[in-house]
Each structure stands twice: as C-alpha cells, then as structure tokens.
C-alpha positions as CSV (number, residue, x, y, z in Angstrom):
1,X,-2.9,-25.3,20.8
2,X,0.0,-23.3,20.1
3,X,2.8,-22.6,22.3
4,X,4.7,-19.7,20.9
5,X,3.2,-16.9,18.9
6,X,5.5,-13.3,17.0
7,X,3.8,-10.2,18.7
8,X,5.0,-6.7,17.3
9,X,3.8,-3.4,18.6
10,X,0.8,-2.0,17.3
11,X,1.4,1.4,14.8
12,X,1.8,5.0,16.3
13,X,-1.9,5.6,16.1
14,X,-2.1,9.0,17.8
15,X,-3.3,12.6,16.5
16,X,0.1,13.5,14.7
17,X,-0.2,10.1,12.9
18,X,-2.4,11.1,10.1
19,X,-5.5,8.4,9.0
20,X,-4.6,6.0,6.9
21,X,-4.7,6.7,3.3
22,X,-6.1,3.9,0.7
23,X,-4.7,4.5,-2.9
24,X,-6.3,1.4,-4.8
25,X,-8.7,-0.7,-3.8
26,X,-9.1,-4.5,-4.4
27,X,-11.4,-4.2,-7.2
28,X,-11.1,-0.3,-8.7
29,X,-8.4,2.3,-8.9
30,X,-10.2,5.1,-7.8
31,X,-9.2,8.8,-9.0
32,X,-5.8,9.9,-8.5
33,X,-6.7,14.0,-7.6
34,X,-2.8,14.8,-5.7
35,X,0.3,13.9,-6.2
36,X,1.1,11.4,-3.6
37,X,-1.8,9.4,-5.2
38,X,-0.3,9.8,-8.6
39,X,2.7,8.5,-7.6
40,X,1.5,5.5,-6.4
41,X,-0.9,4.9,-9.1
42,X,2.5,5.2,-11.6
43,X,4.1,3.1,-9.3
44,X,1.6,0.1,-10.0
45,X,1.6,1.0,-13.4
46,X,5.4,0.3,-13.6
47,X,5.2,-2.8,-11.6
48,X,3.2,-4.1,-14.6
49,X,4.8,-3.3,-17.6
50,X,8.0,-4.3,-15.8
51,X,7.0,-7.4,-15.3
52,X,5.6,-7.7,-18.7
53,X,2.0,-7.9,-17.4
54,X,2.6,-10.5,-14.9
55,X,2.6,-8.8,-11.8
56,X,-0.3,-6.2,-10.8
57,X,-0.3,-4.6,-7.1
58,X,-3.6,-3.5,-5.9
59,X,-5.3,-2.3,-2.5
60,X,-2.3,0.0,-1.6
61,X,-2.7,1.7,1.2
62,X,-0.5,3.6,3.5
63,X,0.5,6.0,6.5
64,X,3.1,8.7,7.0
65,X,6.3,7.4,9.1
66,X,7.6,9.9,11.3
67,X,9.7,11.7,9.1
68,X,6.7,12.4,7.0
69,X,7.7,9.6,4.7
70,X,4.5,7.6,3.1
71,X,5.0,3.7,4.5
72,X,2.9,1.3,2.2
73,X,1.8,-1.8,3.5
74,X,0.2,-5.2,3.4
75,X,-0.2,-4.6,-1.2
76,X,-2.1,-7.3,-2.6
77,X,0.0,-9.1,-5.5
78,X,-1.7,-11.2,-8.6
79,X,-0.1,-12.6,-10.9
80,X,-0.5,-14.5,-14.2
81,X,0.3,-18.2,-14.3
C-alpha cells in the first residue's frame, strides 16, 4: 500500500554501548540515587515550572553517544489544555 517508506540505521548496540538507561517512567518517577539521574529528574522539574505547569516530560530514557554524552530520546510530553 505504500510506495516509499524513511529507514535510518539502527543504534550502535554493541558491548561498549552501555544498556539503556530509563530515568522516569510513564506513570512514576522512580528514585533518583546518582547524579545523572538527578539531573534529569531537575531537568523535568524545570520544564514545568517553566512552562508554568503546562508542559510535563515523562518516560525519559536514554543511552551514552560515543563521546560518553547521555542522548535522550523519544520523552513523552503532556500538556494542559
């Protein structure tokens, strides 16, 4: 049914990679026991009361680029109407 279709390559997913780290969840925060998870705990925090309470980020996860950088990815966003 379709005729064209975006294909990307998949994510380094070898030993050096690291698993994949989940900071929030959907539905809880969970506890925040190092720094990295800290950090991205205040990070959502700020997104909230920057917004004034209308934009909240949840199930953030994440894995470490290359340069041992932590790369977040596919955040949930909810907001108030």
């Amino acid at each position: 049914p379709y005729q064209h279709f975006i294909a990307t390559r998949l994510l380094p997913c070898g030993e050096i990679d690291g698993p994949l780290r989940k900071f929030t969840g959907s539905s809880e925060i969970g506890k925040a026991t190092d720094d990295l998870t800290k950090a991205v705990h205040a990070f959502a925090h700020f997104m909230l009361i920057y917004t004034s309470g209308f934009l909240l980020l949840s199930d953030l996860q994440g894995l470490f680029d290359a340069r041992r950088v932590m790369c977040l990815f596919d955040p949930q966003g909810h907001t108030y109407v």
